[in-house]
SEFIZA-3560 file (N, C-alpha, C; in Angstrom, 3 decimals):
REM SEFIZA-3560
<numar><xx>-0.683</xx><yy>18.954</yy><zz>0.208</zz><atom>N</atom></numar>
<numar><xx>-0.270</xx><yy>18.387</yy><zz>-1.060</zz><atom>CA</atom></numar>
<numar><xx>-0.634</xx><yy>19.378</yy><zz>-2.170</zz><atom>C</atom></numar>
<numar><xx>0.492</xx><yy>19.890</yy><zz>-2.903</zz><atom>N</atom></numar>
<numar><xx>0.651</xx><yy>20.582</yy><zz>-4.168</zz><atom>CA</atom></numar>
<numar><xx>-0.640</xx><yy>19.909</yy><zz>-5.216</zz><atom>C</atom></numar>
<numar><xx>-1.769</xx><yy>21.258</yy><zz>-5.819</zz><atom>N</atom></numar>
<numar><xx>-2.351</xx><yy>20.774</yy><zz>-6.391</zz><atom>CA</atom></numar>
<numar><xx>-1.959</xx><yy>19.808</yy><zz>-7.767</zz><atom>C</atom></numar>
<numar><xx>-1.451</xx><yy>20.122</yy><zz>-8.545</zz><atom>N</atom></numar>
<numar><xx>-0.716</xx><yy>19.662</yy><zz>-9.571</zz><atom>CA</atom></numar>
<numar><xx>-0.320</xx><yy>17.851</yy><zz>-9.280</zz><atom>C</atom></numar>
<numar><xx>-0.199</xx><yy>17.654</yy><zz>-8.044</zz><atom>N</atom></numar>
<numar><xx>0.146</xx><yy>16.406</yy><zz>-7.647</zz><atom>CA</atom></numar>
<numar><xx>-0.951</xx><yy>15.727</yy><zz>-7.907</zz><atom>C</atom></numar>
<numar><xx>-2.253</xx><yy>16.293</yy><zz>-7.533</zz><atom>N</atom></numar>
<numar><xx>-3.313</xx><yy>15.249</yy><zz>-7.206</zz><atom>CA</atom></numar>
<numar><xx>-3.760</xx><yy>15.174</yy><zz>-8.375</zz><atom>C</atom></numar>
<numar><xx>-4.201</xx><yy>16.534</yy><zz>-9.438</zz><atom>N</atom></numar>
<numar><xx>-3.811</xx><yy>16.321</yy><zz>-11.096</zz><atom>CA</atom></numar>
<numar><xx>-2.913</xx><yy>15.173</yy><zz>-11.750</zz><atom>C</atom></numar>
<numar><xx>-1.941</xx><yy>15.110</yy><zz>-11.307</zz><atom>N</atom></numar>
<numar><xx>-1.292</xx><yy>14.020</yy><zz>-11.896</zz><atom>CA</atom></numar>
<numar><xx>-1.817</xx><yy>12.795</yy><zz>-11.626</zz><atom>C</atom></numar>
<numar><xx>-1.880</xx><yy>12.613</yy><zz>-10.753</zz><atom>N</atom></numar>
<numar><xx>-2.437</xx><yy>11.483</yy><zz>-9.848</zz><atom>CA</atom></numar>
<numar><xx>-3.713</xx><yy>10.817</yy><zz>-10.352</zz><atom>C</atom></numar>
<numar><xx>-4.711</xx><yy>11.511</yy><zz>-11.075</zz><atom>N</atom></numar>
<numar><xx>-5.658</xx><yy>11.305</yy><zz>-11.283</zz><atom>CA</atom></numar>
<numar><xx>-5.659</xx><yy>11.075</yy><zz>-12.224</zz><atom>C</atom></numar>
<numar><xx>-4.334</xx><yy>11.633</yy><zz>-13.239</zz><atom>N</atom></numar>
<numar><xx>-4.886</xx><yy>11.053</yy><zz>-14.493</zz><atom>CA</atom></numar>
<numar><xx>-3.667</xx><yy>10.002</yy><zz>-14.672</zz><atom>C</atom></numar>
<numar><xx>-2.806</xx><yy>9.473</yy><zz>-14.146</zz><atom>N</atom></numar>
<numar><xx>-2.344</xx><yy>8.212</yy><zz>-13.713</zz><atom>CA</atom></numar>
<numar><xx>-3.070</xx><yy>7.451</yy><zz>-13.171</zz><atom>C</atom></numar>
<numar><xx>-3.779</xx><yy>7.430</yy><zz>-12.622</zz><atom>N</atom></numar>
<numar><xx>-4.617</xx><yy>6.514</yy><zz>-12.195</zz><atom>CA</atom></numar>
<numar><xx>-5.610</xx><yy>6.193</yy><zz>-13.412</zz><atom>C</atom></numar>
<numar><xx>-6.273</xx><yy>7.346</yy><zz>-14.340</zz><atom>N</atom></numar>
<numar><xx>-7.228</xx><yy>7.154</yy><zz>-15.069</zz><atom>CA</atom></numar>
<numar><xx>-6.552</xx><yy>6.365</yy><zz>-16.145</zz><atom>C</atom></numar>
<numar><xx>-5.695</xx><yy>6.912</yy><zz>-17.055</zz><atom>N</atom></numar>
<numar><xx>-5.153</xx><yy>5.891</yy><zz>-17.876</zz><atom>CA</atom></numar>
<numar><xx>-4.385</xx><yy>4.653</yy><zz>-17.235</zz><atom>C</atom></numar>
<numar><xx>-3.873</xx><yy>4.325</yy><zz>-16.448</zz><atom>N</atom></numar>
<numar><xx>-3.218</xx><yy>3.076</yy><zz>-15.972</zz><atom>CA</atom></numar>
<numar><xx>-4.452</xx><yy>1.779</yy><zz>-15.282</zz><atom>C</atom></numar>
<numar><xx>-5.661</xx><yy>2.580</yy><zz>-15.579</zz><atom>N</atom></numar>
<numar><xx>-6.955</xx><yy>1.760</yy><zz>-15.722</zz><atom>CA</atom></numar>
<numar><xx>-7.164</xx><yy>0.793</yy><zz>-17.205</zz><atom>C</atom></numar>
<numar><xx>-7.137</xx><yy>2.419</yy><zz>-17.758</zz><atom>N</atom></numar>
<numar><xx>-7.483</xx><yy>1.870</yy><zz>-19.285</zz><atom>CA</atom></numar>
<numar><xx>-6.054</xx><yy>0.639</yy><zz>-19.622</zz><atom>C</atom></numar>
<numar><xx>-5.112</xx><yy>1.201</yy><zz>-18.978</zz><atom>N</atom></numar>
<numar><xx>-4.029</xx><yy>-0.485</yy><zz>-19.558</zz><atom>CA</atom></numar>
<numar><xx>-3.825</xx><yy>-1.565</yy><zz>-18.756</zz><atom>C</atom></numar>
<numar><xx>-4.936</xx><yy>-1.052</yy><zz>-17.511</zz><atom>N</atom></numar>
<numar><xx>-5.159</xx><yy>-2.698</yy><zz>-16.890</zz><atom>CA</atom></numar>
<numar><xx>-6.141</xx><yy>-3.306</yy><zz>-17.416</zz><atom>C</atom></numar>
<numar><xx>-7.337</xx><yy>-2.982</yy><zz>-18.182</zz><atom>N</atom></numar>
<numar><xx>-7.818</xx><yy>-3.430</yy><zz>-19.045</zz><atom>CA</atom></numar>
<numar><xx>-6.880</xx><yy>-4.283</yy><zz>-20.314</zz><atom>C</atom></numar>
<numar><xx>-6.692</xx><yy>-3.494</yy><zz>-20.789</zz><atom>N</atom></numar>
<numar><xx>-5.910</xx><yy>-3.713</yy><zz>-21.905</zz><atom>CA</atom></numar>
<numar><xx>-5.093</xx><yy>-5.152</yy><zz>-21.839</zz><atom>C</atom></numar>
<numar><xx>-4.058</xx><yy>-4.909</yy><zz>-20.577</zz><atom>N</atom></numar>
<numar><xx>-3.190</xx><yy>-6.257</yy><zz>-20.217</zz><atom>CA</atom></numar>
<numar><xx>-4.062</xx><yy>-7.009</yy><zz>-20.075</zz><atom>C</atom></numar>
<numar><xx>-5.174</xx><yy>-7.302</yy><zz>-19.649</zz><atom>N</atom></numar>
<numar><xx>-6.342</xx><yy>-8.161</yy><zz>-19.671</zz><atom>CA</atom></numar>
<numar><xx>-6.934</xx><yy>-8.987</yy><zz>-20.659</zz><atom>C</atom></numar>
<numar><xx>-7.379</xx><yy>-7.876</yy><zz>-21.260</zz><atom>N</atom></numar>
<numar><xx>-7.679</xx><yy>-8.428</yy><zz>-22.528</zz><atom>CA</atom></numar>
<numar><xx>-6.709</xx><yy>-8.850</yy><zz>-23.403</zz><atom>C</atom></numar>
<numar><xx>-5.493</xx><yy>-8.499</yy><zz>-24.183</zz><atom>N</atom></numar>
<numar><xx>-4.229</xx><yy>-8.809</yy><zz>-24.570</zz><atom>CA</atom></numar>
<numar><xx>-3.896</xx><yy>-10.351</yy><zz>-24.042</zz><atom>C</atom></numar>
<numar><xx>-3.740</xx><yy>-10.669</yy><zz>-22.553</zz><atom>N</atom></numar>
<numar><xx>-3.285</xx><yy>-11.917</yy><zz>-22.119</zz><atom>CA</atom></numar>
<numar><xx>-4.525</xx><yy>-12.671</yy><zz>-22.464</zz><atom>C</atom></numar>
<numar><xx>-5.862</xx><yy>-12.378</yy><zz>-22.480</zz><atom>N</atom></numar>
<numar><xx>-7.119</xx><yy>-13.759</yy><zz>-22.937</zz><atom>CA</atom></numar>
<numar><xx>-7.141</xx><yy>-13.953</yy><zz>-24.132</zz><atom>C</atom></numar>
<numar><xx>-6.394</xx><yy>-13.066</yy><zz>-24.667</zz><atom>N</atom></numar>
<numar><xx>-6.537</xx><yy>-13.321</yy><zz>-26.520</zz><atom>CA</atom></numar>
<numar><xx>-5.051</xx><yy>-14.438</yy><zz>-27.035</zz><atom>C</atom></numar>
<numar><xx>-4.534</xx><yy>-14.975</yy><zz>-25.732</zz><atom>N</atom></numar>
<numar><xx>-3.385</xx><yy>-15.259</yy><zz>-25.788</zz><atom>CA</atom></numar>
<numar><xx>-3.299</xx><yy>-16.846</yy><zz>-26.302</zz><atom>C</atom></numar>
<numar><xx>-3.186</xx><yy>-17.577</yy><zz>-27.187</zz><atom>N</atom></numar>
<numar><xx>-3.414</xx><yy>-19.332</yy><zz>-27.011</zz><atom>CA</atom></numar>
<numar><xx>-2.951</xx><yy>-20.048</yy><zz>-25.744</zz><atom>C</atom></numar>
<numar><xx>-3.661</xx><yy>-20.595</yy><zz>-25.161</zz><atom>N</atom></numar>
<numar><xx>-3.813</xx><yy>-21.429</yy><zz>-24.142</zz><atom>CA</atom></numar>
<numar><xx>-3.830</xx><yy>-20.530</yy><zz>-22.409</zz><atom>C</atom></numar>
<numar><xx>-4.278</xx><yy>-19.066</yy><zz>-22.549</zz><atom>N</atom></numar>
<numar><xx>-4.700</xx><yy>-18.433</yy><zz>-21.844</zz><atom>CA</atom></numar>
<numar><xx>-5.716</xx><yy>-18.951</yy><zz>-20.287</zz><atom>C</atom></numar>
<numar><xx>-5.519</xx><yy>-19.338</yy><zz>-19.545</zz><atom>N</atom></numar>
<numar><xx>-6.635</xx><yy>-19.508</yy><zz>-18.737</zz><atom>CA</atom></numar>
<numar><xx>-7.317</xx><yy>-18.223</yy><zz>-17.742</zz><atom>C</atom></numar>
<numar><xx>-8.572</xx><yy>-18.515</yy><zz>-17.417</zz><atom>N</atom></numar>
<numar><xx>-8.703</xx><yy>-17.089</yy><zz>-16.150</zz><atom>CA</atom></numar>
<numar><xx>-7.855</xx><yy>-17.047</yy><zz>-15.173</zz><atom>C</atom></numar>
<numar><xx>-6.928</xx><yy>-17.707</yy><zz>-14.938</zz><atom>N</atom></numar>
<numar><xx>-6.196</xx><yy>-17.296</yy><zz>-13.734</zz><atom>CA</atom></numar>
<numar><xx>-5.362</xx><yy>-16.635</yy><zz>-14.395</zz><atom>C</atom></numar>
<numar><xx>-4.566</xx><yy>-16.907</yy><zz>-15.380</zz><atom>N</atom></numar>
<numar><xx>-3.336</xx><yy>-15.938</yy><zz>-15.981</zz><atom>CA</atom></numar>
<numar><xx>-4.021</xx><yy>-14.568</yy><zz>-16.199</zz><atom>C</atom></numar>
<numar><xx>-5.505</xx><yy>-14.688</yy><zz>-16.890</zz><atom>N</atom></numar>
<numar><xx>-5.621</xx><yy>-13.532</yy><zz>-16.965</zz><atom>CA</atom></numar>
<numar><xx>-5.779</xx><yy>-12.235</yy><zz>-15.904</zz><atom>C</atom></numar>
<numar><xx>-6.207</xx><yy>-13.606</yy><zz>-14.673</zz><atom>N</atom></numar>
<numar><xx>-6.556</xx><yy>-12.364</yy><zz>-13.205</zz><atom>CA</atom></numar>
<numar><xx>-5.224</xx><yy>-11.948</yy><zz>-12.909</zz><atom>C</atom></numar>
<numar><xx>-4.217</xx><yy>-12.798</yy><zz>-12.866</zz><atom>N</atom></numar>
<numar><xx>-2.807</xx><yy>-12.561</yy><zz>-12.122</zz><atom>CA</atom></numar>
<numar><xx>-1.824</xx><yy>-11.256</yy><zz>-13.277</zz><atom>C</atom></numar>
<numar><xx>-2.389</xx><yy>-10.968</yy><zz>-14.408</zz><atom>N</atom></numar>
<numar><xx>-2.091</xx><yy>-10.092</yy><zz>-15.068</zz><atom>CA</atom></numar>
<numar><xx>-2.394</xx><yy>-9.128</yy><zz>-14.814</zz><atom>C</atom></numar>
<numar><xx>-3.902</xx><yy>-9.173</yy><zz>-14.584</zz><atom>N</atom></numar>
<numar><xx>-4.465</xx><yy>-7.794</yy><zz>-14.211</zz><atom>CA</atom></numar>
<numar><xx>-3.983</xx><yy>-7.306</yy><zz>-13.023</zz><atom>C</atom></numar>
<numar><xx>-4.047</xx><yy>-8.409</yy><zz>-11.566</zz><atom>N</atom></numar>
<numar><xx>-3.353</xx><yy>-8.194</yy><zz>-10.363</zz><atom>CA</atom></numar>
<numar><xx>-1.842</xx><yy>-7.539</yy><zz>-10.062</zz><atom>C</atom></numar>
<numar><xx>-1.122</xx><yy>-8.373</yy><zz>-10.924</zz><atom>N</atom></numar>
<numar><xx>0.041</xx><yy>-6.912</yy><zz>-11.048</zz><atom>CA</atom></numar>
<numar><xx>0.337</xx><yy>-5.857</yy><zz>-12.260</zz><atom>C</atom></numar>
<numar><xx>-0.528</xx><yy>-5.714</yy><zz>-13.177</zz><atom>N</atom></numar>
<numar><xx>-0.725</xx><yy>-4.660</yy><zz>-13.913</zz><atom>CA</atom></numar>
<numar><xx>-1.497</xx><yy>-3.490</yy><zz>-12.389</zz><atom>C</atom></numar>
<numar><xx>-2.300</xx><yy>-4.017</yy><zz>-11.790</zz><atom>N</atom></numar>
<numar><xx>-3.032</xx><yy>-3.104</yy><zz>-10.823</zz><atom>CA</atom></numar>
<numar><xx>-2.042</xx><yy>-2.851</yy><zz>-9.812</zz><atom>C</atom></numar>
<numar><xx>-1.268</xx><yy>-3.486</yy><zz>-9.047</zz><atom>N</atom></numar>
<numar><xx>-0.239</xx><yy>-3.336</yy><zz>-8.534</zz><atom>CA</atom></numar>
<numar><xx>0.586</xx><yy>-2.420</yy><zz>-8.649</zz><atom>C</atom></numar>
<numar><xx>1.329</xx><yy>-2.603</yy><zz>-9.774</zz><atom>N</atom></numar>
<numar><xx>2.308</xx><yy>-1.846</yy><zz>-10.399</zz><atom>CA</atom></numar>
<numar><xx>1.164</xx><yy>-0.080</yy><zz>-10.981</zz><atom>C</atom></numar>
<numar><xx>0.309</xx><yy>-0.092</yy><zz>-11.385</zz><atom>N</atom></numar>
<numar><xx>-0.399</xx><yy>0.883</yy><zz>-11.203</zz><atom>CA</atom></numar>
<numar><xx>-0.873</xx><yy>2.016</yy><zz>-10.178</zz><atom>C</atom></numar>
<numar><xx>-0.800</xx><yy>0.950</yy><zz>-8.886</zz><atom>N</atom></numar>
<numar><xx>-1.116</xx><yy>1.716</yy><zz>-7.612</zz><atom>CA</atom></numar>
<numar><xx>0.123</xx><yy>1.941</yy><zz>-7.025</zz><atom>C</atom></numar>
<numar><xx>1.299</xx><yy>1.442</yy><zz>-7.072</zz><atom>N</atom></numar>
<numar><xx>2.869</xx><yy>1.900</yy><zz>-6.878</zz><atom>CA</atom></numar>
<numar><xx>3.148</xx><yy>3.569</yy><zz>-7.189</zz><atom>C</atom></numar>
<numar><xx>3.110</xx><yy>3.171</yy><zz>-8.897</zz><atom>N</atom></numar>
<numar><xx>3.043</xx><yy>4.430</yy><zz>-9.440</zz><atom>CA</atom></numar>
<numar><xx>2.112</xx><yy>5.751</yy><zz>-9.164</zz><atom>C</atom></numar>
<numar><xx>0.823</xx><yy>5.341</yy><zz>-8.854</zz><atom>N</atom></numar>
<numar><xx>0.076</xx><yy>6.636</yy><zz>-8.197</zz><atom>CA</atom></numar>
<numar><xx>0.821</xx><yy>7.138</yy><zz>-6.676</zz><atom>C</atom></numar>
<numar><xx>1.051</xx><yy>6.121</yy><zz>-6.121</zz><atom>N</atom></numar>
<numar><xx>1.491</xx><yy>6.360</yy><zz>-4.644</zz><atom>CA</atom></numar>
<numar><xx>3.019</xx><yy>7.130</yy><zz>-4.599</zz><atom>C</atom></numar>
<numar><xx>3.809</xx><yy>6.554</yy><zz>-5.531</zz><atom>N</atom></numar>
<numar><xx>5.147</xx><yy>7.470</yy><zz>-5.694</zz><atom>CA</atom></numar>
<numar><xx>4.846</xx><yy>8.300</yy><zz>-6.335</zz><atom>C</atom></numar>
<numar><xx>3.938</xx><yy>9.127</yy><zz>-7.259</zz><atom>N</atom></numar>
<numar><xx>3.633</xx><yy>10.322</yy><zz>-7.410</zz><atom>CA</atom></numar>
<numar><xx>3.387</xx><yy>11.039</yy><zz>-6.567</zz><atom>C</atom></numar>
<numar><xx>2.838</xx><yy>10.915</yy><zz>-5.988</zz><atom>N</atom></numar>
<numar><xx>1.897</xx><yy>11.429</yy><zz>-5.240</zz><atom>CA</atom></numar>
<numar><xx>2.518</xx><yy>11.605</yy><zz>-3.772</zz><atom>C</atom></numar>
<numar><xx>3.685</xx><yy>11.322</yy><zz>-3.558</zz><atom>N</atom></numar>
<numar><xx>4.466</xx><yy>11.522</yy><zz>-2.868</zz><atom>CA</atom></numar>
<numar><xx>6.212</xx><yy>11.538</yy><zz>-2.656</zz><atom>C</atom></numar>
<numar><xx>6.802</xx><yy>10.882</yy><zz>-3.584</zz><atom>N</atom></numar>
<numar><xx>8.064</xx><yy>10.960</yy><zz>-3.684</zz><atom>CA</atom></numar>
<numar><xx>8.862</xx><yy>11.463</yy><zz>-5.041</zz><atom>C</atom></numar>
<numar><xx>7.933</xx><yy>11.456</yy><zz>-6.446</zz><atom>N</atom></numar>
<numar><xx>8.708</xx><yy>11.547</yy><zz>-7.635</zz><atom>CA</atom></numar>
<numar><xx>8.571</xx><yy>13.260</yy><zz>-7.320</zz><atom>C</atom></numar>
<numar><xx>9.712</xx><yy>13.879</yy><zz>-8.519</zz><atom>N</atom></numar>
<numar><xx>9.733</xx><yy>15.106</yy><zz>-8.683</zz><atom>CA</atom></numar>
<numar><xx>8.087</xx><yy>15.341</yy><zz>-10.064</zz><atom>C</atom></numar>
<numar><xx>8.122</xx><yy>16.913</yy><zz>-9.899</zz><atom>N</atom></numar>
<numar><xx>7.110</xx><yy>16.985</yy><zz>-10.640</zz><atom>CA</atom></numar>
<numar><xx>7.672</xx><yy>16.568</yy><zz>-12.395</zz><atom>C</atom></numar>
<numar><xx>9.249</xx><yy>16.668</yy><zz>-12.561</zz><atom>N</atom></numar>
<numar><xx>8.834</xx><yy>16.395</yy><zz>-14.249</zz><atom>CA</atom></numar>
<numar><xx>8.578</xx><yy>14.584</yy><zz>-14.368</zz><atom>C</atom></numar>
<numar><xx>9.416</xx><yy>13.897</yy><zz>-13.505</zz><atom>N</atom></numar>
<numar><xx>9.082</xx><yy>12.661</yy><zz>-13.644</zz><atom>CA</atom></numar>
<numar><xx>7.186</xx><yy>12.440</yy><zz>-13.418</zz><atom>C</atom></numar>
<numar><xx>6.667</xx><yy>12.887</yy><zz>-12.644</zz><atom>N</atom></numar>
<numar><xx>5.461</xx><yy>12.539</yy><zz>-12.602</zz><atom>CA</atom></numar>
<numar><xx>5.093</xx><yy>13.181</yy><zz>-13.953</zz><atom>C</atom></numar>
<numar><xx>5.054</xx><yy>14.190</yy><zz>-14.531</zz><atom>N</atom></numar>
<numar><xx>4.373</xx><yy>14.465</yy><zz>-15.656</zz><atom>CA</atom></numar>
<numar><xx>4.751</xx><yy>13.506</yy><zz>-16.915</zz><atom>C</atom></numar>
<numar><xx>5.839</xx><yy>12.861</yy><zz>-16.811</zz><atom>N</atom></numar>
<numar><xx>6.636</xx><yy>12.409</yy><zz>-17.698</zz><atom>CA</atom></numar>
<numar><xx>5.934</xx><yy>11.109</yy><zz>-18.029</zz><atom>C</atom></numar>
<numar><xx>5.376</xx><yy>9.956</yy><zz>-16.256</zz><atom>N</atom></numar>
<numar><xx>4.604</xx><yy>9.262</yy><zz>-16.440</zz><atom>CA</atom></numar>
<numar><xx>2.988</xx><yy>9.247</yy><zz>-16.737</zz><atom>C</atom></numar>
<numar><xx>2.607</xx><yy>10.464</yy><zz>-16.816</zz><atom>N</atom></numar>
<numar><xx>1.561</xx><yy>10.869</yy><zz>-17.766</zz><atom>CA</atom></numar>
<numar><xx>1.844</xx><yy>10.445</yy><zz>-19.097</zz><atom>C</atom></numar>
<numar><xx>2.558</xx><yy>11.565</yy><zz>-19.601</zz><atom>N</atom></numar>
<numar><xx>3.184</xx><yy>11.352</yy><zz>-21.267</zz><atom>CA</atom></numar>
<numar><xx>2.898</xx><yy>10.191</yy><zz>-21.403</zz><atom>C</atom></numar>
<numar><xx>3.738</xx><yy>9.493</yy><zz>-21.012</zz><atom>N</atom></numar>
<numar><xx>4.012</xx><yy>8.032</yy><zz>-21.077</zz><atom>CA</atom></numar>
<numar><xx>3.367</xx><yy>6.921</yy><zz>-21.383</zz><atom>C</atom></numar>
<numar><xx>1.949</xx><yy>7.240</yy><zz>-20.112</zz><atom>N</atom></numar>
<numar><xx>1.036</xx><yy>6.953</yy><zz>-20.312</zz><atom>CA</atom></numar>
<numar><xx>0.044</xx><yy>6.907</yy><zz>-21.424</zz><atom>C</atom></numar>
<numar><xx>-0.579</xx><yy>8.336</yy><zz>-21.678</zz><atom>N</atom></numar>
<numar><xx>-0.924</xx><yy>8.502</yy><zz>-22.503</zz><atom>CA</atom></numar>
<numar><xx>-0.521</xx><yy>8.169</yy><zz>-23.903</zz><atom>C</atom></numar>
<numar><xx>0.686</xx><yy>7.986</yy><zz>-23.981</zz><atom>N</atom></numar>
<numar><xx>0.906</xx><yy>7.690</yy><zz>-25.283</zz><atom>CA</atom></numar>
<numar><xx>1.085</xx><yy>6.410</yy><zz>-25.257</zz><atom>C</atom></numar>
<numar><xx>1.212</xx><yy>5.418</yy><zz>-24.241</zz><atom>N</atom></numar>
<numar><xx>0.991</xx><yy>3.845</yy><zz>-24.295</zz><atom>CA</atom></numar>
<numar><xx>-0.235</xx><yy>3.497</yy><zz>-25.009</zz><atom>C</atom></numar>
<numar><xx>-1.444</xx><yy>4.215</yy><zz>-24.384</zz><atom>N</atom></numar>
<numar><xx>-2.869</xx><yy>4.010</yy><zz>-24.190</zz><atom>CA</atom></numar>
<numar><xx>-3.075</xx><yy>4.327</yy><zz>-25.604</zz><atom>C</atom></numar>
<numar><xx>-2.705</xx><yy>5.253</yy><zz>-26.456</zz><atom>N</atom></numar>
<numar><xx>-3.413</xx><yy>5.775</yy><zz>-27.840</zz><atom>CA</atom></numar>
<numar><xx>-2.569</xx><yy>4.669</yy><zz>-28.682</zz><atom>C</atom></numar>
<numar><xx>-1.752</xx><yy>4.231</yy><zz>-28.383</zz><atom>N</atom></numar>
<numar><xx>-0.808</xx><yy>3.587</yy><zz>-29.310</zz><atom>CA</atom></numar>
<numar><xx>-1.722</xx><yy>2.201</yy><zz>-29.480</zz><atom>C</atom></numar>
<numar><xx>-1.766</xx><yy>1.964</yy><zz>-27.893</zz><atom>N</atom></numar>
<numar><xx>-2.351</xx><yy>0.373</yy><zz>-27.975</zz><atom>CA</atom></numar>
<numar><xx>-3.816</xx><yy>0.124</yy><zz>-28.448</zz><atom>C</atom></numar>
<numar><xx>-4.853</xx><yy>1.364</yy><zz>-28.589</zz><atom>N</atom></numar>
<numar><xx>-6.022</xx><yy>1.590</yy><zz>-28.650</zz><atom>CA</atom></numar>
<numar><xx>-5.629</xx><yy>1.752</yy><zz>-30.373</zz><atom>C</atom></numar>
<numar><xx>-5.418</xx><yy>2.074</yy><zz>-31.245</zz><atom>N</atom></numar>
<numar><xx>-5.022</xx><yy>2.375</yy><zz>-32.464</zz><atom>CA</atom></numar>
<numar><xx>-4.888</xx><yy>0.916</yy><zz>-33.014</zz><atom>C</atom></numar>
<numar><xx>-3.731</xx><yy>-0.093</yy><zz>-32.357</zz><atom>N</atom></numar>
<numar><xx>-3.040</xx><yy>-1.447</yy><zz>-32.976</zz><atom>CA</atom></numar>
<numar><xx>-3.910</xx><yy>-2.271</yy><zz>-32.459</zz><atom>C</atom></numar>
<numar><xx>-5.576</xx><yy>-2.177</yy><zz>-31.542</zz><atom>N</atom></numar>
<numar><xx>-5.906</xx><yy>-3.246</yy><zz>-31.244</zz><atom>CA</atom></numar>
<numar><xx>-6.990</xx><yy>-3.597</yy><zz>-32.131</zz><atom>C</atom></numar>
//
């Protein structure tokens, strides 16, 4: 495996942490929120997180994987800024 992959990989994984947090917290701040909505948020926010590392990391081309970096990253500063 191409180093650059596992680079990506890692920092997809690192920020798609910080916005499973985020969806977390976001859905408990929600009116009439319970802990289960909030686990089942996080559960496929984490889901859909570990998808995305796994098709990096093996099937996307390298600009799409860098692209879901970008992406990332700029989800994460945006939502960290408006919260």
């Amino acid at each position: 495996m191409e180093a650059w992959r596992v680079i990506a990989g890692v920092l997809i994984a690192a920020g798609g942490i910080l916005l499973v947090l985020q969806t977390m917290a976001f859905t408990r701040e929600r009116k009439g929120s319970t802990g289960g909505t909030v686990a089942l948020a996080g559960l496929i926010a984490f889901v859909v997180l570990l998808l995305l590392c796994v098709l990096s990391l093996t099937v996307f081309p390298g600009i799409v994987v860098w692209g879901l970096v970008l992406i990332l990253a700029l989800t994460s500063i945006v939502l960290l800024h408006t919260s």
